[in-house]
N, C-alpha and C positions, 0 to 999 in steps of 0.2 A: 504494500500500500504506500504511496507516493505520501510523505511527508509534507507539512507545509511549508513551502519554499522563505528563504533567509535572502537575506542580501546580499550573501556570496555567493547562495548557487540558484538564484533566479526567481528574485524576491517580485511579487506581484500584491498590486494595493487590491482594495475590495472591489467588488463588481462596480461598473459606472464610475470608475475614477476620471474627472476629468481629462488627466495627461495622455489618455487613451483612445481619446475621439481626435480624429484631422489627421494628425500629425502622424501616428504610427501605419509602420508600414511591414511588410514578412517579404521572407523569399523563401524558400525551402531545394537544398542544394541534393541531390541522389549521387550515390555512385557508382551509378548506372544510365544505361541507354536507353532513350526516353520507349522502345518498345516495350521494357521489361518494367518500368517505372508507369504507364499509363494503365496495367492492369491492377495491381494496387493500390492507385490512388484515388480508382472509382469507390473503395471499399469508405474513405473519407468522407460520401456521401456531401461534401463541395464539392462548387465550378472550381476548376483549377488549370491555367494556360499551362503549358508542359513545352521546355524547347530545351535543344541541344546546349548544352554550357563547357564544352572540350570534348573530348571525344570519348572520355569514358564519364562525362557525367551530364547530369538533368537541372534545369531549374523549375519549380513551380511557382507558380504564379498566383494568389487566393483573387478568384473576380469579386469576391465579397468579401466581408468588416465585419464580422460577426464579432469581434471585438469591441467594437461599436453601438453592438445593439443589446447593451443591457446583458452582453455575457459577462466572460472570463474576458482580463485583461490580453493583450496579446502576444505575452511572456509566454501565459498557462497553455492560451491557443496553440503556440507552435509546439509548446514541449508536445502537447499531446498528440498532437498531429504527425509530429517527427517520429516520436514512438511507437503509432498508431502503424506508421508507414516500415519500422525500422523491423518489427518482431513478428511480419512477415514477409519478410526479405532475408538474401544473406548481404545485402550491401550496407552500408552506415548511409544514414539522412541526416544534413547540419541546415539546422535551422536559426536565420538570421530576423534578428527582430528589433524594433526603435518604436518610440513613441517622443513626446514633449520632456522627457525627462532622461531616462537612458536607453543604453542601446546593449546588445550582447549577442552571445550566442547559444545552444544548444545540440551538444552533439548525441545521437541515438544509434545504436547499435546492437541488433538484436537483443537478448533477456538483459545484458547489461545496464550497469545504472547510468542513468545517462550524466552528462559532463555538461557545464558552462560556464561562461564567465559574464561580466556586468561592467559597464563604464556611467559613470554619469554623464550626462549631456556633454558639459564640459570637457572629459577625457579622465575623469577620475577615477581608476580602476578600486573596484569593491568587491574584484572575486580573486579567489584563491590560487597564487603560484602551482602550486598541483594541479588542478585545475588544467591548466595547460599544456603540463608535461602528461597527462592524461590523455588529453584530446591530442600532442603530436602522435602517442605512440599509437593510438589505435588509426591514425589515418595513415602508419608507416608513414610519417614526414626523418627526414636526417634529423636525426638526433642532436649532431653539431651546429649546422647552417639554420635551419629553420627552428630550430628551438633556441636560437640568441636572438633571432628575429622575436619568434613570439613573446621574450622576456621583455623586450625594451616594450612589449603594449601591454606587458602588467606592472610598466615604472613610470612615476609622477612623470607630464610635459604639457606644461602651461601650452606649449604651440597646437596640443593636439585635441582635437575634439571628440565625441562620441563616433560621430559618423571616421574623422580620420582614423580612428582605431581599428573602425571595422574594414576600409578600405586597405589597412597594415595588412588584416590580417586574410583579405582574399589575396594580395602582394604574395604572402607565401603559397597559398594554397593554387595560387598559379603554377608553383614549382612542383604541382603534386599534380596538375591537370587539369585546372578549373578556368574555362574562360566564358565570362561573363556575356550574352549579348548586348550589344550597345543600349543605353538608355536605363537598364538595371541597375542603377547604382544605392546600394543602399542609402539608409540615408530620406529616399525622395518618397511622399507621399503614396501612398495602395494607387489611387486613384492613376498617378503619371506612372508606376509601377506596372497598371494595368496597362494603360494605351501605348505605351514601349514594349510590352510582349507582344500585343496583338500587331505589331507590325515587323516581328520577327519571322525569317524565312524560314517558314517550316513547323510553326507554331501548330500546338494542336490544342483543342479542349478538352479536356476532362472531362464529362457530367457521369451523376447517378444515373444507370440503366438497370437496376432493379436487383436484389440480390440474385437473382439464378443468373442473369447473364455474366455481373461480375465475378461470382464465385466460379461459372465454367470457366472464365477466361482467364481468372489465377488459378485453379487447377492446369489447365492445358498447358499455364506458362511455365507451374513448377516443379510440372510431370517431365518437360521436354527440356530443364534445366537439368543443372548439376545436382540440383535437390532433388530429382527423381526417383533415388532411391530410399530417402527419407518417409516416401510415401506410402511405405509398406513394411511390413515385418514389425518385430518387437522394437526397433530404434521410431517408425512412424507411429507409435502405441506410447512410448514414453513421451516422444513431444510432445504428441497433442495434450496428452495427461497434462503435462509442463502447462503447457495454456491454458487449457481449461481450471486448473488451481492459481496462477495468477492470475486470470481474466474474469472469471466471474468475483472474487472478492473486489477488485478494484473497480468494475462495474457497478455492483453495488455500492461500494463507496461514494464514487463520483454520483449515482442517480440522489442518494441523501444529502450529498452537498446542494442540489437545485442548478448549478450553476458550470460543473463539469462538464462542460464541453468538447474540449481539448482531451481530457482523461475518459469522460463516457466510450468514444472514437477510439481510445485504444485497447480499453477493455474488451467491447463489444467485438473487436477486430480478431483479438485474443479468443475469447469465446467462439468466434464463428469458426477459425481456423482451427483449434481444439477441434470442437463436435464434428466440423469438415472431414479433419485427418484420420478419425477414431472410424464412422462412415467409409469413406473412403478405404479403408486398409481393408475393415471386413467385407465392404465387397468385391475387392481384390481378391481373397481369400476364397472366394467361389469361384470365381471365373475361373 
């Protein structure tokens, strides 16, 4: 069950907090090819623009503010979303987020606890040095070069802002593969966020098609992946097991909160994929 978040690893005010309307804005990074990334992200039940960001990774896009509307701040939104997206996947989802006050990030990867860090508006770093050497080692960044880089954006510098921190730290993550389409820059409003995806070459949309079509089309994607044989036997009987004892407790947490949106989305993800694998294996079992 996901704790309530601190100011170190991704402190979020009450529902309707001012700082949270206008100004904030998400991106959500895959590290993956936007084919293998579009069947999963249906399961978020958001619009969501989907385009190339380097050659082994994804950006998404939120066409909507549900941070805006009387949910969760949009700290909570992305963790959950990130998570939602990370623990049925084997790739990691880093999720980039800013509102009127700070800015940070959030890294998810599969069952793992997820990682971030916080700036204030300013550039005043409020998360934790581990923290970071956390998030190099699970994206395999060089241990040397890109982790003295990420140190200098967890040290005082009046020159630098919330948003220049966040642009340091895609600097590195260039070095790892990550290239932005034009117009994406953190930092800029959902709204200029949205009309810069929709005029990227190759752009796709996202929407909910209903659970039977999403769920055949992550089955089909993760039958003919590497994870294919995860699908079957006593290791596809333990994971879902795994899922289904973290995804319905955290489910039900998030629906008694009123206001987990972010975490309902990953529980439920958790859950379907559970029941899915458990399903799936025994009628493997026959055929």
């Amino acid at each position: 069950m996901p704790s309530e978040p601190t100011a170190a690893s991704g402190a979020a005010e009450p529902s309707g907090s001012p700082r949270t309307v206008g100004t904030a804005g998400a991106l959500l990074l895959c590290r993956a090819r936007p084919d293998a990334v579009e069947t999963v992200t249906q399961l978020l039940r958001d619009r969501m623009l989907l385009a190339p960001a380097g050659a082994e990774w994804s950006v998404l896009v939120p066409e909507g503010k549900p941070w805006s509307q009387g949910g969760e701040p949009v700290d909570r939104v992305l963790t959950g979303w990130a998570t939602a997206l990370a623990v049925g996947s084997p790739w990691p989802v880093l999720a980039l987020w800013w509102d009127a006050e700070r800015a940070g990030f959030t890294l998810a990867a599969g069952f793992r606890r997820t990682v971030g860090y916080i700036w204030l508006a300013n550039g005043t770093p409020v998360g934790e040095d581990e923290a970071m050497r956390t998030f190099a080692a699970r994206l395999g960044l060089d241990p040397v070069l890109d982790m003295q880089a990420l140190d200098t954006l967890t040290r005082p510098d009046t020159d630098a802002d919330a948003r220049a921190r966040l642009r340091g730290l895609l600097a590195v993550l260039r070095r790892a593969g990550v290239d932005l389409p034009p117009g994406l820059r953190p930092g800029e409003p959902a709204d200029q966020l949205r009309e810069a995806a929709r005029a990227v070459s190759g752009v796709r949309q996202v929407e909910w098609s209903g659970w039977r079509d999403a769920v055949r089309a992550e089955l089909d994607a993760v039958e003919s992946g590497p994870l294919g044989p995860w699908l079957r036997g006593p290791r596809a009987r333990a994971l879902a097991g795994a899922q289904l004892a973290a995804g319905l407790p955290l489910l039900a947490w998030s629906l008694r909160r009123r206001g987990g949106g972010g975490w309902t989305v990953a529980g439920l993800v958790l859950v379907v994929h559970g029941a899915l694998g458990l399903a799936y294996d025994r009628a493997r079992e026959h055929d």
